[in-house]
C-alpha positions as CSV (number, residue, x, y, z in Angstrom):
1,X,14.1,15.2,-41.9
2,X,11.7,15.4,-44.6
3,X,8.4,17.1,-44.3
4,X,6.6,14.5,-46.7
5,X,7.4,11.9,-44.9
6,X,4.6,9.3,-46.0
7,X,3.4,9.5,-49.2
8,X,0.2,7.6,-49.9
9,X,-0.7,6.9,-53.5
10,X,-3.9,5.4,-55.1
11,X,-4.3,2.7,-57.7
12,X,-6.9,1.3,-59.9
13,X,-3.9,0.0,-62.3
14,X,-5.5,2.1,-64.7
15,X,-3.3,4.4,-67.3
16,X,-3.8,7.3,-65.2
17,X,-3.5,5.7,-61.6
18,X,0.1,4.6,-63.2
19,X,1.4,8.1,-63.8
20,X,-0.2,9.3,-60.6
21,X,1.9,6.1,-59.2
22,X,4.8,7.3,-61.1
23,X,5.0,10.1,-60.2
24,X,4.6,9.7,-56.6
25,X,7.3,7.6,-56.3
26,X,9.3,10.1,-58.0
27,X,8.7,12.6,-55.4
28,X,9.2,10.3,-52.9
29,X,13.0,9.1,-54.0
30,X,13.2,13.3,-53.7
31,X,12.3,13.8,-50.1
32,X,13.8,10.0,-49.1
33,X,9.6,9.6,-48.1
34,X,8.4,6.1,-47.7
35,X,5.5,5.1,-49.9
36,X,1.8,3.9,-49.6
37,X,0.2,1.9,-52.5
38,X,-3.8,1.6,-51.5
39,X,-6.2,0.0,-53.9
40,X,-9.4,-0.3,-53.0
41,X,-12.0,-3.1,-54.4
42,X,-15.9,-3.0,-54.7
43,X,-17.8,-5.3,-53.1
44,X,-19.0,-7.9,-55.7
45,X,-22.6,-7.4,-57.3
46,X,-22.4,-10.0,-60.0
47,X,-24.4,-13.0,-58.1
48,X,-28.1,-14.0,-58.6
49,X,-30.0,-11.7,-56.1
50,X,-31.2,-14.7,-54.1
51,X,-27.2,-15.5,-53.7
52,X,-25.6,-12.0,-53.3
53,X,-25.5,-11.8,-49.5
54,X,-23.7,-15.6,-49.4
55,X,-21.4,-14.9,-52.4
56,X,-20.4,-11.0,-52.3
57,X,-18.0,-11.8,-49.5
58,X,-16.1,-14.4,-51.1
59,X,-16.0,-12.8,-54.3
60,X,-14.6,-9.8,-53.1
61,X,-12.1,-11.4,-50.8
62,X,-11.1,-13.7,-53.8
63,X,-10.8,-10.5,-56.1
64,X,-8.9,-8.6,-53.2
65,X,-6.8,-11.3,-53.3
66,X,-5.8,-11.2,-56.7
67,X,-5.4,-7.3,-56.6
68,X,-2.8,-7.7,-53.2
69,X,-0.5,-10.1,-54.9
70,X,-0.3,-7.1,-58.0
71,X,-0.5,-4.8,-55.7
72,X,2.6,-6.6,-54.0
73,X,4.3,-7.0,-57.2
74,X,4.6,-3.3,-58.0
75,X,5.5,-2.4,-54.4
76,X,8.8,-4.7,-55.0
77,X,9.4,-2.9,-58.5
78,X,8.9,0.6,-57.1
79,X,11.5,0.1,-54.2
80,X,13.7,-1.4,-56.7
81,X,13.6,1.1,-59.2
82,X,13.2,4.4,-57.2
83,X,15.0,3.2,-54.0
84,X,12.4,3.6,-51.6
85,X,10.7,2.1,-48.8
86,X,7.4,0.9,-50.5
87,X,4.3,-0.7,-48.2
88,X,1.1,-1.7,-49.2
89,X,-2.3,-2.6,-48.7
90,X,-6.2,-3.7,-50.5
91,X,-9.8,-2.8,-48.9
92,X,-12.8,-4.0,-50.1
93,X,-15.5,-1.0,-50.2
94,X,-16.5,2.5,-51.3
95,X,-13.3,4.0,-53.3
96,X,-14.1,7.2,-51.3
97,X,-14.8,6.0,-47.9
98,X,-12.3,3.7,-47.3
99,X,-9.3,6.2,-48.8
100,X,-10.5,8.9,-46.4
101,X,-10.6,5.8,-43.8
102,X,-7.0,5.6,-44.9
103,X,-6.3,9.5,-44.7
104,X,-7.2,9.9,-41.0
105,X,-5.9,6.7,-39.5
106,X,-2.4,7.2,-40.8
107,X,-2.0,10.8,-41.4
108,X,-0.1,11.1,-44.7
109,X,2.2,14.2,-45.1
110,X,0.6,14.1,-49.4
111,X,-1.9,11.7,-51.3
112,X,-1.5,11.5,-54.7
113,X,-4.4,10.2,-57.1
114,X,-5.0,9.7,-61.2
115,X,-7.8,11.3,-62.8
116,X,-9.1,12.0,-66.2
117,X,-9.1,15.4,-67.3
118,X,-13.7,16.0,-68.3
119,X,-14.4,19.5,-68.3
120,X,-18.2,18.7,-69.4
121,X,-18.4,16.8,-66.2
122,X,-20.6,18.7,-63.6
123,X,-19.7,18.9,-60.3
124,X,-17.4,16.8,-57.7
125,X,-18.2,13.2,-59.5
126,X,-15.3,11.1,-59.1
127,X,-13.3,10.0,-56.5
128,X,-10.8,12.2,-57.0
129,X,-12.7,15.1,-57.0
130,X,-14.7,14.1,-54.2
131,X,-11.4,13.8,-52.3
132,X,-11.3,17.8,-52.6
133,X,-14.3,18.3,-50.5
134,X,-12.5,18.2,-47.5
135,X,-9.1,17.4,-47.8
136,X,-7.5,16.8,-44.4
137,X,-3.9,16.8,-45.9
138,X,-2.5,18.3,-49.5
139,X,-3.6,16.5,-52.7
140,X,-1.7,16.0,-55.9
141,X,-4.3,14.9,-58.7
142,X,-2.1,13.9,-61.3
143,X,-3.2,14.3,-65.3
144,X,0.1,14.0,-67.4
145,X,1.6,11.2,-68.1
146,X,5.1,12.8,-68.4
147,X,6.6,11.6,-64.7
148,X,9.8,13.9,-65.2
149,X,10.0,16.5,-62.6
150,X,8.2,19.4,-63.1
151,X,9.9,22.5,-64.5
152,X,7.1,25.4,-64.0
153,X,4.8,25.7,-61.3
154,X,2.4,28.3,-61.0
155,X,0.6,29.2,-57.4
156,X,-2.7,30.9,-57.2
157,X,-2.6,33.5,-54.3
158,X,-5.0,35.7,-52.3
159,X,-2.6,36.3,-49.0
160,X,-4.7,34.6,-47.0
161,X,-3.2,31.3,-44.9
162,X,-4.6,28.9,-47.0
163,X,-3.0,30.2,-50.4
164,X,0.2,31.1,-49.0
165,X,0.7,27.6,-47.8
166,X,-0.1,26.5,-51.0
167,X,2.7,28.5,-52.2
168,X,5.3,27.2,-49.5
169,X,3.7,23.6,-49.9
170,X,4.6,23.7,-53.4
171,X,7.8,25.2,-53.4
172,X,8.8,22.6,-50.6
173,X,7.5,19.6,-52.9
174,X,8.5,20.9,-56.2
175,X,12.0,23.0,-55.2
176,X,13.8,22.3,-58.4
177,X,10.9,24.0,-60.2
178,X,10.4,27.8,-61.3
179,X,7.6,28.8,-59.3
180,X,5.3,31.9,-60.4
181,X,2.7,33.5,-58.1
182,X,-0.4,34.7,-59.3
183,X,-2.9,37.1,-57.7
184,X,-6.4,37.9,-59.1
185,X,-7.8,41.5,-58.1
186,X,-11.5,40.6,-59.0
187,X,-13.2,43.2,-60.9
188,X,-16.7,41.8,-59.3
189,X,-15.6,43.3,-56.0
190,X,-15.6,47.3,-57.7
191,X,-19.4,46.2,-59.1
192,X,-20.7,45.8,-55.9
193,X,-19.2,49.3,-54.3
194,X,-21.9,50.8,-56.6
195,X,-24.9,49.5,-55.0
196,X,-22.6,51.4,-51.8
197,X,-23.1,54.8,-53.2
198,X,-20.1,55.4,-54.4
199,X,-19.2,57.3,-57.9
200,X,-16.9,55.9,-60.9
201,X,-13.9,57.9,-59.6
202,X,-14.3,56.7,-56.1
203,X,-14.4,53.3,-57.1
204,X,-11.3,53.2,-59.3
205,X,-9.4,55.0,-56.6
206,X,-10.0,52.0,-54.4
207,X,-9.8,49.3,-56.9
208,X,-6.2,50.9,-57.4
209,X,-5.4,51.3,-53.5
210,X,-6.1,47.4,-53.7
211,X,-4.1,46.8,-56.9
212,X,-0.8,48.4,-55.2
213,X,-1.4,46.8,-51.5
214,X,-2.0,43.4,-53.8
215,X,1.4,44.2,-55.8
216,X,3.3,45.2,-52.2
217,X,2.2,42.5,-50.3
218,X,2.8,39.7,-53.3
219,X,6.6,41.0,-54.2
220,X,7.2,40.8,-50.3
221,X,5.9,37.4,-50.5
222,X,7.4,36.4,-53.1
223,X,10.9,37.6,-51.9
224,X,10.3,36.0,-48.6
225,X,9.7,32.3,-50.7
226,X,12.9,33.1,-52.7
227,X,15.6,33.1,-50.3
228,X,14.2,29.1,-50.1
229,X,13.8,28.1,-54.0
230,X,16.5,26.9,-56.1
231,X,15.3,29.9,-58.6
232,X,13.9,33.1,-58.1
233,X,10.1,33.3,-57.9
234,X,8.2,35.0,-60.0
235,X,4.9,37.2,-59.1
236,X,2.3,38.8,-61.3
237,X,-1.3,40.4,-60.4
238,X,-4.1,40.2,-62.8
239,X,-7.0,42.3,-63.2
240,X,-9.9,39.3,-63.7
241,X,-11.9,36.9,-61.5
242,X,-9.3,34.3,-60.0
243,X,-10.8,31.3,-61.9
244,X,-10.0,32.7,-65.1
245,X,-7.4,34.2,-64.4
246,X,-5.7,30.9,-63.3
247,X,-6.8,29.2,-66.2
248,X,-5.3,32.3,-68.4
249,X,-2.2,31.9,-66.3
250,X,-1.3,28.3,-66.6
251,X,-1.7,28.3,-70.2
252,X,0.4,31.2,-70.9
253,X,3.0,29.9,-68.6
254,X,2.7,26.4,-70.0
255,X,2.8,25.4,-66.1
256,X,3.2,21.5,-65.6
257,X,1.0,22.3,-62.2
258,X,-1.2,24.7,-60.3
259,X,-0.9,25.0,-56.9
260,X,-4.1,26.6,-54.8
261,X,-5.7,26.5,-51.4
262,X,-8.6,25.1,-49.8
263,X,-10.9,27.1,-47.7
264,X,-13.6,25.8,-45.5
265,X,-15.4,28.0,-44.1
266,X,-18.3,30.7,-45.5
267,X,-17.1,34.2,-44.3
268,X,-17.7,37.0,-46.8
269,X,-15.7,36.1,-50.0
270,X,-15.0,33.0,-48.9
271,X,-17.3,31.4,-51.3
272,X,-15.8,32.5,-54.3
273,X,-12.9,31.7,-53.2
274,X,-13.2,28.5,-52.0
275,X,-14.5,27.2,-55.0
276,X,-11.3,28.0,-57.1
277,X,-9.9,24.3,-55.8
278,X,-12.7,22.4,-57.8
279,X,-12.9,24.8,-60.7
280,X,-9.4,24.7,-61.6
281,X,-9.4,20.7,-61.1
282,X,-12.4,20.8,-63.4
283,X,-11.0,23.0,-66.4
284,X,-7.4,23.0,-66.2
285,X,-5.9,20.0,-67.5
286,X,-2.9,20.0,-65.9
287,X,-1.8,18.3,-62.4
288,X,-2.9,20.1,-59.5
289,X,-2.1,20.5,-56.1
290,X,-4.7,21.2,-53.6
291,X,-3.3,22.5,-50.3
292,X,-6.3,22.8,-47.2
């Protein structure tokens, strides 16, 4: 039995929704998953103010409508073309609200939604992004509009649980993929040992004690996800902030898609850390897989 065995997609029927449509049935004719199709429509605003609370209803309903018999329509070409069970289903409401709704009534094993790659904008803006807050399951934002199956997949790693199931999530979802590993030994951290007392030479002896536990622990790791992947996996260690070095990473490797963690809490570190998920959804272009 597959491990993704629901996979719930979102649609606005726009350019990007299709590939994220795409290529969630793609993974789902993979791991024999059944598929969800949810599209979710505002609530109408376009009457006369004294009007809106009579009309909004019936607008929206009408418009839902319209959008389930589409919605319908592409379910019956998905099935047919990727040979999968495909369901489903319109709400009327906050994009947002009523996919997370969706996420925690019926427990998907991987949602999948489209979004346009806009490193100028700030923060968690669109749905998508907002989606990353929190996830309660693993979330493929898709960005390319190539649906082939991915041939390089690159995993950002600190050996904590969270990154390490991003790595096995990944692998699992992607196995016909060369996966790399990548760990970040952040510079920042030897900065801060200063203000602890210690001298220069004390300082670089730890940063490399870290380095070689970092390069030990990431070689086991990676050997341990090997004996599972269709090809060897790769690991490297990097000397820079993990951000960057991701970003550095990717392009280098040409990866089709980035693979990190999600971590939700505030212990020491933590922050940095857990930041990484909306950072690299922000500035890399490619698809991304955030795993909580």
């Amino acid at each position: 039995m597959s491990l993704f065995s629901t996979i719930t997609v979102c649609t606005d029927f726009s350019p990007g929704a299709s590939a994220a449509v795409e290529r969630a049935a793609q993974i789902a004719a993979e791991h024999g998953s059944s598929l969800f199709l949810l599209h979710v429509s505002a609530p109408s605003s376009a009457a006369p103010r004294e009007d809106i609370l009579a009309s909004t209803s019936v607008d929206a309903e009408s418009e839902a409508g319209k959008m389930r018999v589409r919605l319908s329509q592409l379910a019956g070409e998905l099935a047919q073309r990727y040979g999968v069970k495909v369901d489903s289903d319109v709400k009327i409401g906050m994009a947002f609200v009523e996919i997370v709704a969706h996420i925690q009534a019926d427990m998907p094993s991987l949602v999948v939604v489209g979004s346009q790659f806009d490193p100028s904008m700030a923060g968690l803006g669109s749905t998508a992004l907002k989606l990353l807050r929190s996830p309660e399951c693993p979330v493929l934002v898709v960005r390319n509009s190539n649906t082939k199956p991915y041939q390089k997949v690159m995993s950002g790693v600190d050996l904590r649980d969270g990154s390490v199931r991003a790595a096995v999530t990944a692998l699992a979802l992607f196995p016909s993929a060369h996966h790399n590993l990548l760990y970040a030994v952040a510079p920042s951290l030897d900065s801060s040992l200063e203000t602890g007392g210690l001298d220069a030479v004390e300082i670089q002896a730890l940063h490399e004690a870290r380095y070689q536990h970092a390069e030990l622990e990431l070689r086991l790791l990676a050997q341990g996800l090997s004996k599972k992947a269709t090809h060897r996996v790769a690991a490297q260690i990097a000397n820079d902030v993990p951000s960057r070095a991701l970003m550095v990473g990717v392009a280098t490797l040409e990866a089709d898609c980035v693979a990190v963690g999600h971590h939700d809490d505030n212990t020491i570190g933590q922050t940095e850390i857990g930041s990484i998920a909306s950072h690299v959804v922000q500035f890399i272009p490619g698809d991304v897989l955030v795993v909580p």
